[in-house]
N, C-alpha and C positions, 0 to 999 in steps of 0.2 A: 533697671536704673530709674532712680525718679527723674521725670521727665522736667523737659522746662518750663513748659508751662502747664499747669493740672487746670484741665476743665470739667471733662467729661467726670470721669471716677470719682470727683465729688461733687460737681455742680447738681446732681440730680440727690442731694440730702437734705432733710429739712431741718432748718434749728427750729427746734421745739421750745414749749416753753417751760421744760422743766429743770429747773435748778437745781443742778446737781454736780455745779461746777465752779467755780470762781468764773472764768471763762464763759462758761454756758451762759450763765446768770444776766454778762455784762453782752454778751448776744443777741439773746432774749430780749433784755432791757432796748437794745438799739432796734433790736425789729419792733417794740412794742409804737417804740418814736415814729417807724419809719424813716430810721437812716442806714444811709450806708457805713458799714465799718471797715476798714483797711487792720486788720489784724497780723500785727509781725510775731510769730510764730521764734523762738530763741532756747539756748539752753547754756550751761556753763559753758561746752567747747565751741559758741557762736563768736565768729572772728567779724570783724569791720561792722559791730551793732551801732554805733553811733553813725555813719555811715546808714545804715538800714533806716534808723530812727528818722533821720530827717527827711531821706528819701519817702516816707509813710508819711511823715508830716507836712509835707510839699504837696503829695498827692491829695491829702484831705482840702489842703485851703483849696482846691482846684475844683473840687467836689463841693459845692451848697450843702451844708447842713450836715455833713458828712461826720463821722468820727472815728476813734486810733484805740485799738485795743491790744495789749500784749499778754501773750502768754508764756510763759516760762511752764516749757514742756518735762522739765525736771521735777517740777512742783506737784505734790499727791495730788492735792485740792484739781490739778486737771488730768488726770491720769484719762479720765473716761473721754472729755474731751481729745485728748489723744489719741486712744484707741477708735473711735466713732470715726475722726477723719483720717485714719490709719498713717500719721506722723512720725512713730516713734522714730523711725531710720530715715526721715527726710531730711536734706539738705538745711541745717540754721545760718544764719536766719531766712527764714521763708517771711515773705507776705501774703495771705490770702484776703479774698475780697467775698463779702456779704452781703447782699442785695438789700435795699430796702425791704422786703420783703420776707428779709428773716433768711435769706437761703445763701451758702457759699456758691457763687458763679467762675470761681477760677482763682488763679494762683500763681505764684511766679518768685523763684530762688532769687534772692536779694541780690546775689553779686552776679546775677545775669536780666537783673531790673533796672530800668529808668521811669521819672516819675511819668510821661505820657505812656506806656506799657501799663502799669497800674492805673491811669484814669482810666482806661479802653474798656480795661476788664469788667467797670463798672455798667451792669447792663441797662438799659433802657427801660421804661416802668412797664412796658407790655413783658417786652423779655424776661423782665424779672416775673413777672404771673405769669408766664407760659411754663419756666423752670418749677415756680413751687409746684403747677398743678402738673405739673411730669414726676414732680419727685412724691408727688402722693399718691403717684401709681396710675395716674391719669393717662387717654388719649387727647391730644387738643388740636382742635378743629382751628384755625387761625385765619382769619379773614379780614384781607386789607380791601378797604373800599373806599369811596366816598358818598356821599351824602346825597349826591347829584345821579347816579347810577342805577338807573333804573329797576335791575333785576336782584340790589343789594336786599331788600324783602322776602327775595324767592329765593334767594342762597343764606340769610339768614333763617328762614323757615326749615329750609334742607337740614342745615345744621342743627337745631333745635330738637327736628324728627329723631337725627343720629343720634343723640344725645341721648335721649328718652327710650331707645332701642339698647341702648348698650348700658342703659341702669344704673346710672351713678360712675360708670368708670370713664366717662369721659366729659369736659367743658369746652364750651366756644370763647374763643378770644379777640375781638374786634378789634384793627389795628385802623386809625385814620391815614389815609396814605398822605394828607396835605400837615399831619404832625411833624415839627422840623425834630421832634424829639426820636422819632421812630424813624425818622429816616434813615438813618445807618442803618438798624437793626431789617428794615425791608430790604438794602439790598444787598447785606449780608446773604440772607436767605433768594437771592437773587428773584424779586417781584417785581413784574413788569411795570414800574409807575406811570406810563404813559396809557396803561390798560382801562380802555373805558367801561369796562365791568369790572366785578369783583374778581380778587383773586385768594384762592380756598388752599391754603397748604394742611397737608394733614400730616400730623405728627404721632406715633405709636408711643404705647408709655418705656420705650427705650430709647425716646427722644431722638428719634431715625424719624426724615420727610417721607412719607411713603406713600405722598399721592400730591399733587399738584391741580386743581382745575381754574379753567378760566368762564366764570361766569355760573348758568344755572349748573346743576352735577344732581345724579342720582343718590337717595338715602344710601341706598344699598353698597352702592361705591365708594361712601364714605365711611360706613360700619367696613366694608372689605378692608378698606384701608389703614385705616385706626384697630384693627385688630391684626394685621401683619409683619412680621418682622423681614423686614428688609437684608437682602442676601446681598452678594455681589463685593467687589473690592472693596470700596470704600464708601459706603452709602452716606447721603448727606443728614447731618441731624442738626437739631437748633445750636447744640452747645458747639458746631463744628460746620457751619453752615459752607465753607467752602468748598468740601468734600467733593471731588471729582466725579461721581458713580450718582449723583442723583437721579433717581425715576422721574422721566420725562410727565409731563400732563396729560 
């Protein structure tokens, strides 16, 4: 059954910038901007779309800069479109949301949407870079700190080492812990803000936390980490940060 809200299964795809879509194209075009798009998703048996429509349009004025793209899944011109986010038998009208950053972050069936539901979905500008470099097959190293924290140097050099070890397949992502804009998104992933060190979440490129430290941490710990898939019930990841089962630090 398609779920109700889609994060995971497509948050981790990149919109690319090849045109080979009506849809794709107008994608493209909004990640080239840097906006976010609220995309209502329809087809001829989509019931209560004016409904849906305005619901999308509510949500955009709430969003700065934001903007409203429709697809009509019936239409050849998006066939591929379709198939890429594997739509064909989903629920119409659906909304998904597209990160400034070019990447769908999540999603949600219209007739079980409200417009604050769709603002949420919209991720925060670190979150949005932590998803594209997940969806390009990335490990990411993600490190909240401040400026004032002494050993922010010695855990950014750590990282950097990791980096350099693991050859391209993984990036550091620096999150200001005093940004009001990343604050949800810190304690989504549950970060200590009160921490007078850094704090090092490490992510594997199946976007599962699979390591947590607080303050200086070993290279080697952090290549263990970012190259592990995470076992156990329900292990916590970016796109699902609540997940009950997350690896302690």
């Amino acid at each position: 059954m398609f779920r109700k809200t889609i994060i995971l299964g497509i948050a981790l795809v990149l919109i690319s910038g090849v045109a080979f879509g009506a849809a794709q194209q107008e994608l493209a075009a909004a990640a080239k901007a840097g906006k976010v798009a609220f995309v209502l998703i329809y087809d001829a048996t989509a019931t209560q779309l004016d409904q849906a429509r305005q619901m999308t349009a509510e949500a955009a004025k709430r969003v700065s800069g934001s903007v409203t793209i429709e697809v009509n899944r019936g239409d050849a011109a998006n066939a591929d479109f379709v198939t890429m986010y594997k739509l064909a038998t989903a629920p119409v009208p659906l909304i998904l949301v597209s990160s400034s950053a070019g990447v769908i972050t999540g999603g949600v069936v219209a007739a079980q949407a409200n417009v604050d539901q769709l603002v949420k979905l919209v991720p925060s500008p670190k979150k949005a870079e932590i998803i594209k470099a997940l969806s390009a097959g990335n490990a990411v190293f993600i490190t909240a700190s401040r400026k004032s924290m002494a050993t922010t140097a010695t855990v950014n050099s750590a990282c950097a080492a990791a980096c350099q070890q693991m050859a391209g397949k993984s990036v550091q992502v620096n999150v200001d812990m005093d940004d009001p804009a990343e604050a949800g998104f810190l304690t989504e992933m549950k970060v200590n803000l009160q921490s007078v060190e850094p704090v090092t979440l490490v992510a594997n490129p199946q976007g599962q936390i699979a390591g947590m430290y607080t303050g200086a941490m070993q290279v080697t710990d952090l290549v263990t980490a970012a190259t592990k898939k995470v076992g156990g019930c329900c292990p916590s990841t970016v796109a699902k940060p609540d997940a009950s089962c997350a690896p302690k630090k």
